[in-house]
C-alpha positions in Angstrom: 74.7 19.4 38.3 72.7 20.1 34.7 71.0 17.9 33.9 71.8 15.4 30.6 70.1 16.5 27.7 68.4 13.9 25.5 70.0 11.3 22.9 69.7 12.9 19.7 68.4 9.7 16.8 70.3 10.2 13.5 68.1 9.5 10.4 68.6 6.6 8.1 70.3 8.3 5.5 72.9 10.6 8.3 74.0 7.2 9.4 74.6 5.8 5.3 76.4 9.1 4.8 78.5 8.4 7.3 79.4 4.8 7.0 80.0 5.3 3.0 82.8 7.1 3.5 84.4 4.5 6.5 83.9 2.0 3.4 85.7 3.7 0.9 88.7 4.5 3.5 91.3 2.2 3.2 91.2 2.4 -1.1 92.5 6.5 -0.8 96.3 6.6 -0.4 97.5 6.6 3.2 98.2 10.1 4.6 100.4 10.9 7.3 99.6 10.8 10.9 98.5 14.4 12.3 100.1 15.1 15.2 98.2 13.7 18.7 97.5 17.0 19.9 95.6 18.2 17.1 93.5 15.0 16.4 91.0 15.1 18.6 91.0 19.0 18.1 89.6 18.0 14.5 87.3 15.8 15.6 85.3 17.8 18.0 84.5 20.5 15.4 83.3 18.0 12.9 81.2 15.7 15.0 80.0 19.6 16.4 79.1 20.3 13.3 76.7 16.3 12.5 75.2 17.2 15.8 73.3 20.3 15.0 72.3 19.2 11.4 70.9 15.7 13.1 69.1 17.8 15.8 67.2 20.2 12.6 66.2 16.8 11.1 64.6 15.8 14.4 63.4 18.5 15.3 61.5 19.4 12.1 58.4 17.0 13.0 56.4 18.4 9.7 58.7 17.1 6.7 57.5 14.2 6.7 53.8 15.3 6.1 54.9 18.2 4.1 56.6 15.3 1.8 53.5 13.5 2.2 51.3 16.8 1.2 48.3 15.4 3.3 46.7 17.1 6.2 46.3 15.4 9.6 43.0 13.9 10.3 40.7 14.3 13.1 39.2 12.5 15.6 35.9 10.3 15.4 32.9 12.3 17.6 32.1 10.3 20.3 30.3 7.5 20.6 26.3 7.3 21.0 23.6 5.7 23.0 25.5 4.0 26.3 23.5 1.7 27.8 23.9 -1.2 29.9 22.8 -4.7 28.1 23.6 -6.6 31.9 24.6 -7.0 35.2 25.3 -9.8 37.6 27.9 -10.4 40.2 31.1 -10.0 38.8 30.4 -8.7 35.3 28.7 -6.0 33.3 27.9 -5.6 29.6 27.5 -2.4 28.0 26.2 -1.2 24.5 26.9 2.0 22.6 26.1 3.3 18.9 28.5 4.2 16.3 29.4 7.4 16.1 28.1 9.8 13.7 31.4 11.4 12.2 33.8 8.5 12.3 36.5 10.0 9.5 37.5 9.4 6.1 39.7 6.5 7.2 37.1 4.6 9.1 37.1 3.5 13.0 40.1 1.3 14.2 38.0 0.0 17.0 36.8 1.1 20.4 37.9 0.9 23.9 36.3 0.9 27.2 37.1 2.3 30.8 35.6 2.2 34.1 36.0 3.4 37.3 34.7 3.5 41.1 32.1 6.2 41.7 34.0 8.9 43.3 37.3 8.2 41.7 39.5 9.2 38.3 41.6 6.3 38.2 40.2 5.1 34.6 41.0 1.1 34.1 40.7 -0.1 30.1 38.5 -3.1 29.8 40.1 -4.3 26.6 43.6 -4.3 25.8 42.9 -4.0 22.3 40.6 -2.5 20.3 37.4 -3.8 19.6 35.1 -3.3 16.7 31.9 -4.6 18.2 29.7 -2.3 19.7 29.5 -3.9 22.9 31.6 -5.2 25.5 31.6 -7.5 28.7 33.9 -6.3 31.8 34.5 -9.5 33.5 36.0 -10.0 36.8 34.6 -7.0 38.7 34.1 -7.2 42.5 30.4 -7.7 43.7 29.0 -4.6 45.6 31.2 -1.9 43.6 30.2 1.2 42.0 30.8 1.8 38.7 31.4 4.7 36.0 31.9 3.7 32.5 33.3 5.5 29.1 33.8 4.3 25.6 36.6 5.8 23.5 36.4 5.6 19.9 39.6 5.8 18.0 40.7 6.8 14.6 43.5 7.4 12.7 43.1 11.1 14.1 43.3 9.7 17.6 40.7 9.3 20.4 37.1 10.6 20.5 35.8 12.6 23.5 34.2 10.0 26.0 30.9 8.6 25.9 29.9 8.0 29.3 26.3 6.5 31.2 24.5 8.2 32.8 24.8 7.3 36.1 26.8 4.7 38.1 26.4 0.7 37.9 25.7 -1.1 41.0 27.8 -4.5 40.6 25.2 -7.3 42.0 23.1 -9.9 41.1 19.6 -8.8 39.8 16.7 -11.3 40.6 14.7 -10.5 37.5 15.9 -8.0 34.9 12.8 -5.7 33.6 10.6 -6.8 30.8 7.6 -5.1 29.4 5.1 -7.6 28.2 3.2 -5.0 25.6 0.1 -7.2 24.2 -0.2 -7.8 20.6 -2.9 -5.4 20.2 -0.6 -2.5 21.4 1.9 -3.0 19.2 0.5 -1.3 16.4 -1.3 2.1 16.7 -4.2 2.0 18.7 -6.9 4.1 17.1 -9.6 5.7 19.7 -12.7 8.0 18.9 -12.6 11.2 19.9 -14.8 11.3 23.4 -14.2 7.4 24.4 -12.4 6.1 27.7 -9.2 4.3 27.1 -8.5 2.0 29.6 -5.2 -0.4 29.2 -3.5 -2.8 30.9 0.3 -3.5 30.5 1.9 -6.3 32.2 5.6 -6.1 33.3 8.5 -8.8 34.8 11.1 -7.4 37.1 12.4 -7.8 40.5 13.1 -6.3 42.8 10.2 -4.4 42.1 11.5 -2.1 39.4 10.8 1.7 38.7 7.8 2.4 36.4 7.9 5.8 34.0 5.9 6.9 31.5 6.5 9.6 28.7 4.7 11.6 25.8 6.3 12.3 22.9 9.8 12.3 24.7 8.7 14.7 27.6 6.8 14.3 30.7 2.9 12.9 30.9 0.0 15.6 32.1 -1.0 14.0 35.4 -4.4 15.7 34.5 -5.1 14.1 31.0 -3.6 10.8 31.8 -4.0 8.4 35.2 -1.4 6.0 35.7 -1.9 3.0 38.3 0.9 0.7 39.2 1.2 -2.6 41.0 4.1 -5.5 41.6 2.8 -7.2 38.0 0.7 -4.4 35.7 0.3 -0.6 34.9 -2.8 0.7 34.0 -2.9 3.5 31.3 -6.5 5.3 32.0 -8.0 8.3 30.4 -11.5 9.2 31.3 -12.4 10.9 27.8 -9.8 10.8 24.4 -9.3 14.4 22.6 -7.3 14.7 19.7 -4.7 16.2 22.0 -4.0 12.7 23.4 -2.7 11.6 20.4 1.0 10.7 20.5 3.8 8.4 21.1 3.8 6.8 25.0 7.2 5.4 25.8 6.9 3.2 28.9 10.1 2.5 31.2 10.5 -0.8 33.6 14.1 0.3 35.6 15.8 -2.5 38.0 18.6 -0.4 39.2 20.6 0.2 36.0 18.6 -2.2 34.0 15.9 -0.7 31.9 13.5 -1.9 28.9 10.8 0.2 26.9 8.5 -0.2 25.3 6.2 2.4 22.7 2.7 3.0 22.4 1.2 4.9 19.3 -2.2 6.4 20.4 -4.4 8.0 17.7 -7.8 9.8 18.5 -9.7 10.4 15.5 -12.9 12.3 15.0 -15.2 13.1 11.8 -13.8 14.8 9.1 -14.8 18.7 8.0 -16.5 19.7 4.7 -14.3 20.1 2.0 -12.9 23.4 1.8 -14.7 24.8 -1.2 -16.6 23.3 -4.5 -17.5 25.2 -7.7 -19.0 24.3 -11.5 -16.8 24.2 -13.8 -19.1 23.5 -16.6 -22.2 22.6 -17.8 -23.5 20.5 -21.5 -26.0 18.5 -22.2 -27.0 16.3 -19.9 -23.7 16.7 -17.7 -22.4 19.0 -15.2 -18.4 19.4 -14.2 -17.5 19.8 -10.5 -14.6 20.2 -8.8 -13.9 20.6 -4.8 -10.8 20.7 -2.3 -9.9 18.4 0.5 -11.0 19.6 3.9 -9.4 21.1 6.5 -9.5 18.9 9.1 -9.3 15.0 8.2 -10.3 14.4 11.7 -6.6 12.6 12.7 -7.0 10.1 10.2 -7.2 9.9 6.4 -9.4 10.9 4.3 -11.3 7.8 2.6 -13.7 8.9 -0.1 -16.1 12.0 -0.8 -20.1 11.8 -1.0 -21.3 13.9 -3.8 -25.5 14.7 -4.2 -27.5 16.7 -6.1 -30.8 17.6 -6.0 -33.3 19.4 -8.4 -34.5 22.7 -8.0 -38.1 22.4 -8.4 -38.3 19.1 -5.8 -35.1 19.9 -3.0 -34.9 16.1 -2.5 -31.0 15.3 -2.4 -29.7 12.4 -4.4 -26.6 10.5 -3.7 -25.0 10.0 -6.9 -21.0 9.3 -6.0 -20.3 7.2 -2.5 -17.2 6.7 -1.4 -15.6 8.6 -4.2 -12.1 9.4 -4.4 -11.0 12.2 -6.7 -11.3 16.1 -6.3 -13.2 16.2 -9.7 -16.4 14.7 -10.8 -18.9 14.3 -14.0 -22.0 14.2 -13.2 -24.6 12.8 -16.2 -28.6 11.8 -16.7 -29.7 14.8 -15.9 -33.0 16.1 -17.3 -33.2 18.6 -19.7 -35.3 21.9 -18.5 -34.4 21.5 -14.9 -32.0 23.2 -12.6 -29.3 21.4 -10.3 -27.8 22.3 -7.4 -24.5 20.1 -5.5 -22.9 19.2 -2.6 -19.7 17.3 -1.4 -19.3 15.7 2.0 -16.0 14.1 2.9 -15.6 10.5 4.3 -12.8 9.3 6.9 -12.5 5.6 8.8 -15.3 7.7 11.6 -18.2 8.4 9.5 -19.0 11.3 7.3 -18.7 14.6 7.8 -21.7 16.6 9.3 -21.3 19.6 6.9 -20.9 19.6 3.3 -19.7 22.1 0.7 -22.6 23.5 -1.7 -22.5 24.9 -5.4 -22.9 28.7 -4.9 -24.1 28.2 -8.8 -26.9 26.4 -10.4 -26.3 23.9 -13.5 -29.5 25.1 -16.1 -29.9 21.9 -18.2 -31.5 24.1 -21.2 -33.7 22.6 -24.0 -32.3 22.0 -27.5 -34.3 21.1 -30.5 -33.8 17.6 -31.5 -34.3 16.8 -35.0 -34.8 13.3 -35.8 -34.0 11.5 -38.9 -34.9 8.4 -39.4 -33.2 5.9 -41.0 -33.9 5.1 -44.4 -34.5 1.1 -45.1 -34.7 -1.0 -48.6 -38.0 -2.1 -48.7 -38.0 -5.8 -49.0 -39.6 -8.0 -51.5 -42.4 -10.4 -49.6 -44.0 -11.4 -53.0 -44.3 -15.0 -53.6 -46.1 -17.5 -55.7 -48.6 -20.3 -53.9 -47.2 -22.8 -52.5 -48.7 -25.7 -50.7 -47.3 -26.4 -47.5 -49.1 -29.1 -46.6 -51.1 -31.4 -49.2 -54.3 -33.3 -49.5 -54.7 -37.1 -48.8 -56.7 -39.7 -50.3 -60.1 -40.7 -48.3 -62.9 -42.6 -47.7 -66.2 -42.2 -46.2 -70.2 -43.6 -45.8 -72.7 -42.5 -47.6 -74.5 -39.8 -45.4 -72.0 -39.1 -43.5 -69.9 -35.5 -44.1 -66.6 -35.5 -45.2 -64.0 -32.7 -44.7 -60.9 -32.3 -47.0 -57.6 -30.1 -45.5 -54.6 -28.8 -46.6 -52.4 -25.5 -46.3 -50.9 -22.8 -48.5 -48.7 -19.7 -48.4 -47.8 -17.1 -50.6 -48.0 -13.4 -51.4 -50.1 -11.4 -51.8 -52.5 -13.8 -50.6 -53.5 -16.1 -53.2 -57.1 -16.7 -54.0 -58.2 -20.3 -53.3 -61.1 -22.3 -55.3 -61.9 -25.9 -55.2 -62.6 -28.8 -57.9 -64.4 -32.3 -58.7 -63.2 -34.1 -61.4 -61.6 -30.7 -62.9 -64.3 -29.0 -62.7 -64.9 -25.7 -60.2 -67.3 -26.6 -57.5 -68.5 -23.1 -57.4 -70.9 -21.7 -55.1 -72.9 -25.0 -54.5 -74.8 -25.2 -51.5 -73.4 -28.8 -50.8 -70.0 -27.7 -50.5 -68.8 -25.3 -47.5 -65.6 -23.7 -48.7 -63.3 -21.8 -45.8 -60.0 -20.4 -46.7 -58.1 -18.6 -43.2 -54.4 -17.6 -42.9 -53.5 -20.1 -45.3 -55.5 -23.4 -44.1 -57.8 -24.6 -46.7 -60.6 -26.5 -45.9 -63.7 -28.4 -47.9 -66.7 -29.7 -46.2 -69.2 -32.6 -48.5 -72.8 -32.6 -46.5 -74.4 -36.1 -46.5 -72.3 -37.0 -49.7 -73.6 -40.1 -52.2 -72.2 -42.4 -54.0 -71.9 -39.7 -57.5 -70.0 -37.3 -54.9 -66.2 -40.0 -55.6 -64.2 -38.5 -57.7 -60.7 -36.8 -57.6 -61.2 -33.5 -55.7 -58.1 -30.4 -56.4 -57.3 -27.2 -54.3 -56.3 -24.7 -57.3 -54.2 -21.3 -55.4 -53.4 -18.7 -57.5 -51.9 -15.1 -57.2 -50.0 -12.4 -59.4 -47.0 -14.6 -59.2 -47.9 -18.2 -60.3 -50.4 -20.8 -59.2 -50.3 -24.2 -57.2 -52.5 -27.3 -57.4 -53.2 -30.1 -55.1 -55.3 -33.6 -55.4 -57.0 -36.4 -53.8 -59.2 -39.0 -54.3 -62.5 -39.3 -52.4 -63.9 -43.0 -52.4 -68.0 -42.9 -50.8 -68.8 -46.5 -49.8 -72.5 -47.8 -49.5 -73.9 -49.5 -46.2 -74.8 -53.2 -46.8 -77.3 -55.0 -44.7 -77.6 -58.2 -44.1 -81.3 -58.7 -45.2 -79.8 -57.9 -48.8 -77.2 -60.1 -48.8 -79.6 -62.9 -47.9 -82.2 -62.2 -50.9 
């Protein structure tokens, strides 16, 4: 017997071409019955003739996106990075990255699927879609073996599976793995070139878990690096560091299909090189230009300053006269006129200083100029000024025989000539009288004075610009005895 061909689905607008007509029916005049026999003849050509055209309309599956004029997208890439988060006795978490290509129209979600180890029969963990990127498959039977996917879907449709990479055991884990990296090691751990590094890295797990150890994403050289484990620690030992031994460690604590990491960033540095070259530019006055390249070899590690020196050519002594300089290009001034330099530039890193330097293949000749000197021309100032007394003579008295001495000061310029009088009248050259005159103190000395030597005694000072007087009075008193008073 054939067998039934499929129902064909009339469009929307096949079945409102049809029923229109049915409507509009009974308002067209009636016509006369055909006869029975040809009837159904009729009909069977024209519903022969809907079938065919409803068959081209579903069976053209591309008008609708030809209408549309939009290409079909296509699907996401698979997703990344399937790990397993956890595990106990009846459920198991797992964790994925998104996809790298997801489409222009975005993810709708994700789904998962596992299996038993051995089998294809693919189970979905979710019944929808799930935009997190991770997912908990509850109710799984302790002591299974699992193999899991994650599907992403798009638009486009699904994504080729993203599976782990091996099967899960379904049980309870004692201790899941932890990596207990001390604070010291989790920044880089800078080692000179030639010293032991010995660490200790404690870890949690149990059972006791599967240690590994990686450089750089590939496997360690058993002959550079010694790696002791026990139940708690593993010791990271190398006997003597080379720059070789610098890298990224990965370490790996593994409880069946639990795992953690954990990095380690080892840098062995050593002293820098020279710098790669020096020359001088120029040389004026008292100044020389240099300039120099950065070295080589930094020695790992960056470069933290240069060390320029120079040194004269008729001692050889070197002189340090930039530390811990930074530039490629230096001035370097005070030097002495007539004498030849020579330079050199070592390099500086966190390690020291570099044991070679770079040297000035050319000498900087510091030549002798003549040097003219002017000297500034200055107003001559006017000192000139008439006597004046500064400080002035005070009255007095004194005893008979006894010496009296008269003081006072004056100033002026040019120096004024000083003379002394009694009662107006110029003492003179009198051998009585000791007259000293000395940067501007004035002085008059009576010897065993009388009672004729009172009187008013004047200091006259006089120069090219005026004159000055001062006056006292000198009172000379007589001894009384008492026999005289008595008589």
């Amino acid at each position: 017997m054939p067998a039934k061909p499929a129902p064909i689905k009339k469009s929307p607008a096949k079945k409102a071409a049809e029923a229109e007509p049915a409507a509009k029916a009974p308002a067209e005049p009636a016509a006369p019955p055909p006869p029975a026999a040809e009837a159904p003849a009729e009909a069977a050509p024209a519903e022969a003739a809907a079938a065919p055209a409803a068959a081209e309309e579903e069976a053209s599956p591309a008008a609708a996106p030809a209408e549309e004029g939009t290409p079909a997208e296509a699907p996401t890439s698979a997703p990344l990075d399937v790990t397993v988060e956890d595990v106990n006795d009846n459920s198991l978490t797992v964790a994925w990255t998104t996809p790298e290509n997801i489409g222009d129209s975005g993810l709708d979600g994700y789904t998962v699927e596992y299996c038993k180890d051995g089998t294809s029969d693919w189970v979905a963990a979710n019944e929808q879609l799930t935009s997190s990127n991770h997912l908990i498959i509850k109710n799984l039977t302790t002591g299974d073996l699992l193999c899991v996917r994650v599907v992403a879907v798009n638009p486009g449709g699904r994504s080729e599976p993203a599976a782990l990479g091996a099967a899960v055991p379904i049980h309870e884990v004692a201790d899941r793995p932890k990596v207990r990296l001390p604070r010291a090691l989790r920044t880089r751990y800078v080692k000179q070139i030639g010293g032991g590094i010995n660490l200790t890295i404690p870890f949690l797990g149990k059972p006791k878990p599967v240690v590994s150890w990686t450089k750089d994403g590939q496997p360690l050289d058993t002959k550079r690096v010694n790696i002791r484990t026990t139940d708690k620690n593993t010791i990271f030992f190398i006997r003597s560091a080379a720059r070789e031994d610098s890298g990224v460690y990965e370490m790996s604590v593994k409880v069946d299909s639990l795992e953690d990491k954990a990095k380690l960033t080892i840098q062995v540095v050593e002293l820098p090189g020279p710098p790669a070259g020096i020359k001088l530019v120029d040389s004026w006055g008292f100044n020389a230009a240099l300039e120099w390249t950065a070295p080589k070899d930094n020695g790992n590690t960056e470069i933290t300053g240069y060390t320029v020196q120079k040194a004269d050519m008729k001692t050889g002594d070197w002189f340090t006269v930039l530390d811990h300089y930074h530039r490629l290009s230096a001035t370097v001034s005070d030097l002495v006129m007539g004498n030849s330099y020579s330079f050199r530039v070592f390099s500086d890193n966190k390690v020291g200083r570099s044991e070679s330097c770079a040297i000035t293949k050319d000498l900087a000749n510091i030549t002798k100029t003549a040097i003219v000197y002017n000297p500034p021309e200055y107003k001559e100032r006017d000192y000139t000024e008439a006597p004046k007394f500064t400080t002035l003579l005070n009255d007095r008295a004194t005893t008979v025989g006894y010496n009296a001495k008269l003081l006072c000061s004056v100033r002026g310029y040019p120096k004024p000539k000083v003379e002394w009088l009694r009662n107006k009248i110029v003492i003179g050259d009198d051998a009585k009288y000791r007259q000293i005159s000395k940067q501007g103190v004035c002085s008059l000395e009576i010897r065993k004075p009388s009672n004729f030597d009172s009187g008013i005694y004047t200091c006259r000072a006089k120069n090219a610009q005026g004159e000055a007087t001062v006056s006292c009075r000198l009172d000379i008193k007589k001894v009384t005895l008492p026999e005289e008073k008595e008589q």
